[in-house]
C-alpha positions as CSV (number, residue, x, y, z in Angstrom):
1,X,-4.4,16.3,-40.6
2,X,-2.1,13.5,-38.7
3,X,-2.8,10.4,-37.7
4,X,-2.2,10.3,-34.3
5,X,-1.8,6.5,-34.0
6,X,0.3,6.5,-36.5
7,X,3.0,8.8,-34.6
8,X,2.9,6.8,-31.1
9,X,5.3,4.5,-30.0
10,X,3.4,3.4,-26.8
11,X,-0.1,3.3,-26.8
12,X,-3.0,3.3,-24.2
13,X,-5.3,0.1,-24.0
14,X,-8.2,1.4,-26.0
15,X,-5.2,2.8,-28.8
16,X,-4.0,-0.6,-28.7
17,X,-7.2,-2.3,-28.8
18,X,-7.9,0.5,-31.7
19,X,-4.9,-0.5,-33.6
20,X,-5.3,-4.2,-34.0
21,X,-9.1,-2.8,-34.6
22,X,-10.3,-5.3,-32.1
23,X,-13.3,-3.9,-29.5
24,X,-11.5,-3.5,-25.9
25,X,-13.3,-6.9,-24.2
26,X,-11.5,-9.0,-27.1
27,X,-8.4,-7.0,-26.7
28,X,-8.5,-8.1,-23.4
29,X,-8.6,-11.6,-24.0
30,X,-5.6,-11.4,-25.9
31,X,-1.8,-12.4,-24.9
32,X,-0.3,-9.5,-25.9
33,X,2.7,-8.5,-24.3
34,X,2.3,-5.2,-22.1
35,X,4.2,-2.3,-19.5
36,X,3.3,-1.7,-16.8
37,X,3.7,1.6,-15.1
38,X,2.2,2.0,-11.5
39,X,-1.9,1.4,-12.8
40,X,-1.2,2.4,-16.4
41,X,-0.8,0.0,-18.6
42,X,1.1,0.6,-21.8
43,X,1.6,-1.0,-25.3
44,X,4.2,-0.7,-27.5
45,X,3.2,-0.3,-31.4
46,X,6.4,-1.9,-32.3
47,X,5.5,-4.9,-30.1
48,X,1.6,-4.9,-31.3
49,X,3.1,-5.1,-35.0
50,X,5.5,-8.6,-34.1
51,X,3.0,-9.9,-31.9
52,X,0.6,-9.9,-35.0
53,X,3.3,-11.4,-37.3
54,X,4.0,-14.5,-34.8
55,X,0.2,-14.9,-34.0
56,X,-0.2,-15.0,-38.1
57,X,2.5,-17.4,-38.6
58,X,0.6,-19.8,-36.1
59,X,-2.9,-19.3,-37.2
60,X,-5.4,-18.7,-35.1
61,X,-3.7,-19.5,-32.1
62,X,-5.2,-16.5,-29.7
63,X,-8.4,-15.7,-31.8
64,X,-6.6,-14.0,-34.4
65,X,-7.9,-14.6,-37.9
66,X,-5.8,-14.7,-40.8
67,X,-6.3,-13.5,-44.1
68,X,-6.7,-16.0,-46.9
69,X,-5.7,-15.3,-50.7
């Protein structure tokens, strides 16, 4: 079986908020950059992906936690 977040490009809100395994009120809280379309709101992974790699370069600028060795 696929993984169907692993084959989207743009995700929904909850995808999103799945992806950077956050629960949707915390995604919410969060900067991330987003499309808007009409009322739908869109995410795209590619975007998710650099958005974590800035935020983990920062620290824990936006509530993100970084790993540590």
């Amino acid at each position: 079986m696929e993984n169907h977040h692993s084959q989207e490009i743009v995700l929904t809100r909850r995808e999103a908020a799945d992806y950077l395994r956050v629960c949707l009120s915390s995604f919410d809280k969060l900067d991330v950059p987003r499309i808007q379309v009409r009322r739908k709101v869109l995410f795209r992974r590619e975007t998710l992906d650099q958005w974590l790699a800035e935020n983990e370069a920062v620290g824990n600028r936006q509530g993100v936690m970084h790993e540590h060795p």
